[in-house]
C-alpha positions in Angstrom: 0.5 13.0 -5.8 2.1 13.1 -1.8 5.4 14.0 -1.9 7.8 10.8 -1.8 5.0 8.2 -3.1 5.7 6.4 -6.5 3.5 4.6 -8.5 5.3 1.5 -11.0 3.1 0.2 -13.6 4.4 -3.5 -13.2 4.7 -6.0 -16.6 2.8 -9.3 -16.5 4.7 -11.7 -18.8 2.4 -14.4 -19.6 2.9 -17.6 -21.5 1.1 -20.9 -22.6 2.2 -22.1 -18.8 0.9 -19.0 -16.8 2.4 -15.7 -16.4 5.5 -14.2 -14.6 5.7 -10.5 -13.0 8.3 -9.0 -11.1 7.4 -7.3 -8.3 10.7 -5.3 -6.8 14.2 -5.7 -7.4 17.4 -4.9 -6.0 18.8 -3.1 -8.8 15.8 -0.8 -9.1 16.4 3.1 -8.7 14.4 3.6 -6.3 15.8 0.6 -4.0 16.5 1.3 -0.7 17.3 -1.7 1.7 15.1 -5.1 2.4 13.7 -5.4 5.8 11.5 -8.6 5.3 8.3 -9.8 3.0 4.9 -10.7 4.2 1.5 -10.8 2.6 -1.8 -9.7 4.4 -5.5 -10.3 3.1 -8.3 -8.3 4.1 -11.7 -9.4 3.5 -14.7 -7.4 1.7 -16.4 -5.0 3.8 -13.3 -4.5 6.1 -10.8 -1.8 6.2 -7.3 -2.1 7.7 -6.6 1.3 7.8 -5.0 4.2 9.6 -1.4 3.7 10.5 2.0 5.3 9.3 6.2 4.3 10.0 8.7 6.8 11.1 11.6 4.5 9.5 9.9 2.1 7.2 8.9 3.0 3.7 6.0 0.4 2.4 6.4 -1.3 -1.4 2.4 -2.6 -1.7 1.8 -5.2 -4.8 -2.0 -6.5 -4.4 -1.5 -9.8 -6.0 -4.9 -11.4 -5.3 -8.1 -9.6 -5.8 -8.3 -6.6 -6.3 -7.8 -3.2 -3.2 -8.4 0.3 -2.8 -5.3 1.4 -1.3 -5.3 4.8 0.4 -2.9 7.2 1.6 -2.9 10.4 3.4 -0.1 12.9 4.1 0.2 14.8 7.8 4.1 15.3 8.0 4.5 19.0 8.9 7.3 19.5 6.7 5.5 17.8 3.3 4.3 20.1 0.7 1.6 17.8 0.1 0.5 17.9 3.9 -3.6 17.2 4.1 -3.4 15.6 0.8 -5.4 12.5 0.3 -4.7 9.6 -2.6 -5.9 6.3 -3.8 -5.4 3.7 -6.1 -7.0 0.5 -7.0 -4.3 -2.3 -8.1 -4.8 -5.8 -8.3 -5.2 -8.3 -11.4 -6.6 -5.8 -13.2 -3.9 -3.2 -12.8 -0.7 -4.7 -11.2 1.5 -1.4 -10.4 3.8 -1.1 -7.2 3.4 1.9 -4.5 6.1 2.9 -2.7 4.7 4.3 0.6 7.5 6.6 2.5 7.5 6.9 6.2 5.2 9.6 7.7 2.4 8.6 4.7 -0.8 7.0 7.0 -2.1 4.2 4.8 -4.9 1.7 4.5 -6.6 -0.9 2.4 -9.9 -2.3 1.7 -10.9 -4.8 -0.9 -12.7 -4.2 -4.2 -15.4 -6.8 -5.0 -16.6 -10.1 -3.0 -12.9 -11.3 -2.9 -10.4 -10.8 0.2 -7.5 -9.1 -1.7 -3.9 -10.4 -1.1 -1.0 -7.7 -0.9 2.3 -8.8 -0.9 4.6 -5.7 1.4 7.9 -5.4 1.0 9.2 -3.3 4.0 12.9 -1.7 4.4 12.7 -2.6 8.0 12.3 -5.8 9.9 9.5 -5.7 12.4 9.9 -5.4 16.1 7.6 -6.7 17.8 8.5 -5.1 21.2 8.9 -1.7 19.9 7.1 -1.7 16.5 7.5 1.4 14.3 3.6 1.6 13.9 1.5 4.9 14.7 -2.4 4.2 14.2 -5.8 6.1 14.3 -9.1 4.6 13.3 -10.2 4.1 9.8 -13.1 6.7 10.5 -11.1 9.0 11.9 -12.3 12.3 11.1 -9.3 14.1 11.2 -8.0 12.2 8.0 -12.5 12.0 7.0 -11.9 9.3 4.2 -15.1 7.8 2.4 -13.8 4.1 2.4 -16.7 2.7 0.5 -16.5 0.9 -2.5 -18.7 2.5 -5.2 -20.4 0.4 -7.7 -21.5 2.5 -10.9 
């Protein structure tokens, strides 16, 4: 696993009415500060990938569909520098990741569904100086096989 990412199983609650899941809260242990909430969809076939913070750390819940998130690790201090991970969450497998600044990340999704993921950023975004760094989703530095394999 990169240094500094954490992976929380979450806990559906469902009922006779629908189900209930937290996502993040405050008193958590690994809670840091809010910054804002958005949700971004990205259709099948498409990946929104490279880009890393230098301040923000990244809380990723897919909660529509399902993704293949991916991280990769070039801070030159990590122990875990060149190392590559991914997980597929969604509906099938709700869990949080915790992406910490420095971690390039990206997403595609799984299936012939957009996937939904909700972020929960410590930072608030700036549009006129955003705290974005990016390189291509091919980029062969990181060399990534973004496909989605069926078996």
């Amino acid at each position: 696993m990169i240094e500094g990412v954490k992976v929380k199983d979450l806990n559906p609650i469902p009922d006779d009415r629908g189900m209930l899941m937290e996502m993040w809260r405050s008193d958590d242990p690994d809670y840091q500060q809010f910054g804002q909430v958005y949700i971004t969809w990205v259709y099948p076939g498409v990946v929104k990938a490279w880009h890393y913070h230098k301040k923000q750390t990244d809380h990723f819940v897919c909660v529509s569909g399902m993704a293949k998130v991916a991280l990769h690790d070039t801070r030159q201090d990590s122990p875990t520098r060149g190392e590559t991970n991914d997980f597929v969450i969604g509906w099938q497998h709700q869990r949080l990741l915790i992406i910490p600044p420095g971690v390039y990340h990206g997403f595609t999704a799984v299936g012939t569904e957009p996937a939904g993921i909700i972020n929960i950023p410590t930072e608030v975004y700036n549009l006129g100086d955003p705290d974005e760094f990016r390189l291509p989703f091919d980029d062969p530095s990181i060399g990534y096989d973004w496909e989605v394999r069926s078996r």
